[in-house]
N, C-alpha and C positions, 0 to 999 in steps of 0.2 A: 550204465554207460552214458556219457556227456552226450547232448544232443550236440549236434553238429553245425557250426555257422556256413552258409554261403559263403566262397570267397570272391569277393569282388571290391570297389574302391569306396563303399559305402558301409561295409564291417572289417575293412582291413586300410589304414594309411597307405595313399600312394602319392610317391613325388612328383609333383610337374615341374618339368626341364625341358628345355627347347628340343627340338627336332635335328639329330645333329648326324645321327647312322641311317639309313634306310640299309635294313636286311632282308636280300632274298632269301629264305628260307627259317621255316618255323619249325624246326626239327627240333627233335632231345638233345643231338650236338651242338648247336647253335645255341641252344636254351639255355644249358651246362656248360656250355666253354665258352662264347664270344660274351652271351649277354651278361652273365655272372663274373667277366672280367671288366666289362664297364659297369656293373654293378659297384664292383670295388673301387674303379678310378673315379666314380659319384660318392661315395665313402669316403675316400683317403684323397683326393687330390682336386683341385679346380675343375676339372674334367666338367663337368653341369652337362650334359647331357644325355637324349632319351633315342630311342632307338621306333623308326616303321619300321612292321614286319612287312612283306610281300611275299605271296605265296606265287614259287614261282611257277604250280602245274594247276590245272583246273580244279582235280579235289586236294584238300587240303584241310588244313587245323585250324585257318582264321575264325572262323565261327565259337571254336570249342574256345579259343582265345579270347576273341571279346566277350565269350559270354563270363568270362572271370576279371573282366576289364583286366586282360594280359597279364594280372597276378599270378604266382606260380610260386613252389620250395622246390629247391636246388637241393637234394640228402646227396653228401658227399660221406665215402666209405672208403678206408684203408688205414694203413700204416704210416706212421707221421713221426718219422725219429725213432721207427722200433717200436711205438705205442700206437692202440688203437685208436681210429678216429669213427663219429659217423655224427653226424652235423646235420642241420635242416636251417636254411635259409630263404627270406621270403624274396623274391626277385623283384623289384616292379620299374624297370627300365625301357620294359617295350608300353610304348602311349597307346599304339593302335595295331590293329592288323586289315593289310587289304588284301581283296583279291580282287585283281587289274583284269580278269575278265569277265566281272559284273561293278566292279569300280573302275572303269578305267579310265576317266574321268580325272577323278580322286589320286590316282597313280600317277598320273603323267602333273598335276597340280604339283609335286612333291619337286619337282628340277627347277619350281617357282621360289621356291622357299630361300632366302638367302643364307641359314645356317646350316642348311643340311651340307658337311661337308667329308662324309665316309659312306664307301657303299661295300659291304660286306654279304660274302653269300659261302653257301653250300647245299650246293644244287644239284649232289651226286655226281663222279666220276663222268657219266654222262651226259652232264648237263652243260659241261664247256663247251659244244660243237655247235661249228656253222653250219643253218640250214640254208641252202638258195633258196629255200620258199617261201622264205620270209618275206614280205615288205614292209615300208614306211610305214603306208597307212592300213598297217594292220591294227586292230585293238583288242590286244597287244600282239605283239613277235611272239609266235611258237616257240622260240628259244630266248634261253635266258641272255646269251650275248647279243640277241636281237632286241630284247626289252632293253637292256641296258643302253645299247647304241639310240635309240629312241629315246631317252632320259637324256642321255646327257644332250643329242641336239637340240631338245628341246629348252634344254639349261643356257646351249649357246644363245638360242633367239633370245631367248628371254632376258638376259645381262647384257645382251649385242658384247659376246666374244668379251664380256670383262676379266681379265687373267687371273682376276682373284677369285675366282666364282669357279675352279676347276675341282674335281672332285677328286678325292685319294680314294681307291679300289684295293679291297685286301680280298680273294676270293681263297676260299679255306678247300675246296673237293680236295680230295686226296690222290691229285696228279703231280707228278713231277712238275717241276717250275709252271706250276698252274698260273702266276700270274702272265708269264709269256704267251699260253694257249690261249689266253681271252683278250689278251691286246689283239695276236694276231683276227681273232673273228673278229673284232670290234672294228679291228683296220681293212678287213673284209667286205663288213656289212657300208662302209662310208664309199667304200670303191661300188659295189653293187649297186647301192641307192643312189651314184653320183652325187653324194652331197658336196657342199661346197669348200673349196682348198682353204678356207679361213678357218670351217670348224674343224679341216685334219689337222692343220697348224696348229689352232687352243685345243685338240685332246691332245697332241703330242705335248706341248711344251706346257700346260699349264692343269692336267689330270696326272694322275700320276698311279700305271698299275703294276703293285707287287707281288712277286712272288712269295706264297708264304707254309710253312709246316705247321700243322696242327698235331697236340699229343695227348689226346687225354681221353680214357676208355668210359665210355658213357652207357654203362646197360639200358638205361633208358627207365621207363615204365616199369617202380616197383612192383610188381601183381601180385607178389607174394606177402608182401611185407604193407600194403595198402592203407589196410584197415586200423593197425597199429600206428602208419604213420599220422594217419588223421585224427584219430584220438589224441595224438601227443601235440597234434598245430590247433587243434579244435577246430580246422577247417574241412568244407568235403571240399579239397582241392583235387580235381581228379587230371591236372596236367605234372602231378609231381615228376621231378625227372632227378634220378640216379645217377652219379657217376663218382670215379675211383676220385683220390686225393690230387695227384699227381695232374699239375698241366705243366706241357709249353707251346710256345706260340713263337715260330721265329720267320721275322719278318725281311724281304731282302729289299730296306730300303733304307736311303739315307738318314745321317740320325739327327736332323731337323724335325723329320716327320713325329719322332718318341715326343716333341717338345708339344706338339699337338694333340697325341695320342699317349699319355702319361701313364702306360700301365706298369713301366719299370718303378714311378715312382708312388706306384699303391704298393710294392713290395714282390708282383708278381714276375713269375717266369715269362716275358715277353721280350725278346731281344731284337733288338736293331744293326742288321747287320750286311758287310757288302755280299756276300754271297750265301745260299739255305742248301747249297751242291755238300759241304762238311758235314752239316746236321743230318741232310738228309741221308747221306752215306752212314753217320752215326748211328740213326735213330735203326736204318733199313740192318746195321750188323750187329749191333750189340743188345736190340731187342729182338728184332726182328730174326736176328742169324740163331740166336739162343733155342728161342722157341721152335724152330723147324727141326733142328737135332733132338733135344731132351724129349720131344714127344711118342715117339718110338722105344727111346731106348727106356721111358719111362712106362709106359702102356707093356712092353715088354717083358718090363721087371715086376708086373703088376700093378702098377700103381696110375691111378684114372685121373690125379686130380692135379693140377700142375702146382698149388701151394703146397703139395704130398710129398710131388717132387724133390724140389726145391730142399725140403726138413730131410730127405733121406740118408741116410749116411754117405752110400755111396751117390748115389745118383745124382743127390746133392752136390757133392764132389765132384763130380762130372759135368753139374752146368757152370760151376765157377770156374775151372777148367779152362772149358771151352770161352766162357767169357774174358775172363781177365788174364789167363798166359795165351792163347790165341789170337780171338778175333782182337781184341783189343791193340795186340801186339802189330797189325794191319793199318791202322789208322792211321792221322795225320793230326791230331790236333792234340794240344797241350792233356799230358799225361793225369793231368789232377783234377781237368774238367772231364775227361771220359772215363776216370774213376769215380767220380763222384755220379755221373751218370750212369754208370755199371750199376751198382749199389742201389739206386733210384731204383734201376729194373727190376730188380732182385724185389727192392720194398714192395714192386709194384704186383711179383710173381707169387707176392708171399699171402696177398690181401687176404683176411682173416675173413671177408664178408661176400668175395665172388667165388664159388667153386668154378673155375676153367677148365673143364676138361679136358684134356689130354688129344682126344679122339675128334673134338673138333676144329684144331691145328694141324690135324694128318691130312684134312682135303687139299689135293694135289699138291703133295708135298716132293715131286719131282722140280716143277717148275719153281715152288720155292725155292732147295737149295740153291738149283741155278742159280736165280738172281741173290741170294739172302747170303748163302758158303761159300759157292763156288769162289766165288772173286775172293775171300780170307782163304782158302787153300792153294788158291796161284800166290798170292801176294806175299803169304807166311814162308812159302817155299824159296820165295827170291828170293826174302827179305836173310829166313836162315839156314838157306840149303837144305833144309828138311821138313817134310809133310807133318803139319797139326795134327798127332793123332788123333786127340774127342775130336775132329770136323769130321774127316775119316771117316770113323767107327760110327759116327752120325750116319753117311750114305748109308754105309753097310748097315745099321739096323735099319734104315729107312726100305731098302732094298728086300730086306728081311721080313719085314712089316706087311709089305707088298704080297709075301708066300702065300696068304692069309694062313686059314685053317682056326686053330684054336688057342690060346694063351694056356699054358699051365692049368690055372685054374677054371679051365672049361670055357670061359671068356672067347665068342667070337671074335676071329678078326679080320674086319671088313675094310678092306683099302676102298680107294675114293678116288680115281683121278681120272685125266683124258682116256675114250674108248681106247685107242691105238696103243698109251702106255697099259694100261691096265691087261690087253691082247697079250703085248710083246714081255711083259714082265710072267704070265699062267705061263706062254709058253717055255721061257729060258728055262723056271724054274720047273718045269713037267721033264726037263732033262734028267733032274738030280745032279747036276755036274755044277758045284761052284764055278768052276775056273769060265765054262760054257756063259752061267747067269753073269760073270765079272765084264767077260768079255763084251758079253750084249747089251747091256748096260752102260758100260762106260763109252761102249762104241754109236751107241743111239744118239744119232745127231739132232736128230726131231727134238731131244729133249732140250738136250745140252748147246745146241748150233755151231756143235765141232766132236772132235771125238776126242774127249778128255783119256782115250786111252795111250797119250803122248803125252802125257802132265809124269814128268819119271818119277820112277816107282807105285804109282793109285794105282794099279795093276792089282800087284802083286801084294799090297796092304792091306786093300777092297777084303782080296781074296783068303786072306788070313785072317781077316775080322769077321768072315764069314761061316769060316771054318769052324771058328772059336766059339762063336753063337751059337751054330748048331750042335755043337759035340757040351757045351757045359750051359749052354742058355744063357740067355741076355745079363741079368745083374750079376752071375759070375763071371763073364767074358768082360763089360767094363771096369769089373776091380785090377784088373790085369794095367789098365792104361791109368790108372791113376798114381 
């Protein structure tokens, strides 16, 4: 067996590039999806620039980072045109990593720099809120919109308000129009701290924050495959980070900003665009919606793995279905772009190198459909006077699911959701009475925030999909709908 090199910038080439991103957050997503796309915009286009990391909570990864001088391999795995892919790529984009609560110093220097001109983050779902217990002269803000509002005033004094010196903000958490949630704390924290009407003036007219969708499944930390991978880099690189083939990145900002941020012209899926409200609808029904359904009725037919699925004859059957005569049929945008996204999903369900379990897409898979189906079973209905059946036949296995007990083949089955749903679904079903569990279900407003038993005819569909499960079982009651 090969011994093993160190990876760091003295056994391995690293490129020096000006300072042009600071990023909050040193995660596997970040590591895998932002830096590995200005990876390539430093490959393929004028782009020349390096990325600070900022770690934006007290423990963190800076350490384990510098100790590789920020080196790292990217193994991408999946389907690429139907063929398989699985790729290792050396990263070295990030120059440094801080942490602004024993640097912070160091931290606050970086709004001096006159090239730093992107600030990218993901800082967890949680990490976009305003705290009031923030101040100024904290070192630093408890919160990431309070460190950032302290960079950039800092940026003001230091250029005195020069208009060119404003920074562009792309934050990646995976909130709805996450870049409006961090303007408003940002415009928060300047009312709080009373700072002055010059610097609201240059971050409104001359920073500029967007809303943006992130899409690319990132397992993170091979543990399995580890040892294999290091033998084949000949490095102990122990920050290697995993993720599927498949990215996009869609950004809702002017398309001047793409002439600055050139990742459309390294080849990649990065778009520029006036609203992320389409995509995001897109991404939340035709991945998103797929997945909430087929996992029940999949788990129910026996089958645990969702690329299992997918290859099934029928069930197979059933997510194409539900994807491309359905939800599909719900949307609003050009028929050949959410085709070609459909298909994407599928490549992306199919990955030859993640098993997806099935069972770990059933946690709270009420409030899923809510948001993911529901809205494709009103809209299908308007659109053609008649209920989608796969969305359907989705609740009702999902509803089903919920019975527990046992699969066929002796397989527990353990539902997963809110105490209240999990209560009011043992009791319907303690009845024995379909028509009872139809009723109490569709009439649960807690779930649904209406009583979908006014949506005509899910009644009475619910209740015959239900029928049909229990008297011939899951994968002979969906051959009936196909």
């Amino acid at each position: 067996m090969e011994k093993l090199k160190d990876l760091n910038k003295r056994t391995a080439p690293k490129s020096v590039m000006p300072e042009k991103v600071i990023q909050f957050g040193e995660g596997n997503f970040l590591r895998a999806f932002v830096d590995w796309i200005i990876w390539n915009m430093n490959q393929k286009t004028d782009f020349n620039g390096s990325v600070v990391v900022v770690q934006p909570i007290e423990k963190g990864m800076v350490d384990w980072l510098n100790g590789q001088d920020c080196l790292y391999h990217v193994n991408l795995q999946g389907l690429d045109g139907g063929k398989p892919v699985n790729s290792l790529t050396r990263i070295d984009v990030i120059s440094r990593a801080l942490n602004p609560y024993s640097q912070n110093a160091a931290f606050m220097a970086l709004a001096d720099q006159p090239e730093i001109r992107f600030v990218i983050s993901n800082t967890t779902e949680a990490g976009i809120a305003f705290n009031p217990e923030c101040k100024l002269e904290d070192a630093p803000a408890s919160s990431y919109p309070g460190k950032l509002t302290q960079l950039l005033y800092r940026r003001y004094q230091t250029f005195n308000g020069d208009p060119t010196k404003g920074l562009i903000i792309f934050p990646c958490e995976l909130i709805f129009l996450n870049g409006h949630h961090l303007k408003d704390c940002i415009e928060k924290y300047i009312e709080l701290w009373k700072l002055p009407e010059g610097f609201k003036k240059w971050f409104e007219e001359c920073c500029g924050v967007y809303a943006t969708l992130v899409d690319r499944i990132v397992p993170g930390f091979p543990r399995k495959e580890i040892k294999d991978i290091q033998q084949k880099i000949s490095y102990a690189d122990n920050l290697v980070v995993q993720a599927e083939i498949f990215h996009l990145w869609v950004i809702e900002a002017p398309k001047e900003i793409a002439k600055e941020f050139p990742a459309d012209k390294a080849g990649l899926h990065v778009l520029f665009v006036p609203s992320e409200a389409p995509y995001h609808e897109r991404k939340v029904t035709l991945l998103n919606g797929p997945h909430t359904v087929l996992s029940p009725v999949a788990f129910l037919s026996g089958i645990n793995i969702v690329r299992d699925a997918c290859k099934d004859p029928f069930v197979g059957k059933y997510i194409h279905k539900v994807q491309f005569e359905e939800l599909m049929e719900t949307l609003n945008l050009p028929k050949e772009e959410l085709e070609k996204f459909a298909g994407d999903v599928l490549e992306r369900f199919m990955n030859p190198f993640v098993d997806h379990q099935v069972t770990s897409i059933m946690l709270n898979s009420f409030p899923k459909y809510q948001t993911r189906d529901l809205p494709g079973v009103k809209t299908y209905l308007e659109r053609k006077g008649v209920l989608p059946e796969g969305l359907v036949f989705g609740l009702a296995a999902i509803i089903t699911y919920y019975k527990g007990g046992k699969r066929a083949d002796g397989t527990e089955i353990v539902p997963n959701d809110a105490e209240d749903i999990m209560e009011l679904l043992k009791n319907l079903w303690a009845t024995g009475d379909t028509q009872k569990v139809t009723d109490g279900v569709l009439s649960a407003t807690s779930i649904w925030g209406e009583d979908i038993n006014k949506i005509k005819g899910l009644n009475a569909l619910v209740k015959k999909d239900l029928d049909l499960i229990q008297s011939v079982g899951m994968l002979e009651a969906v051959k009936t709908i196909l």
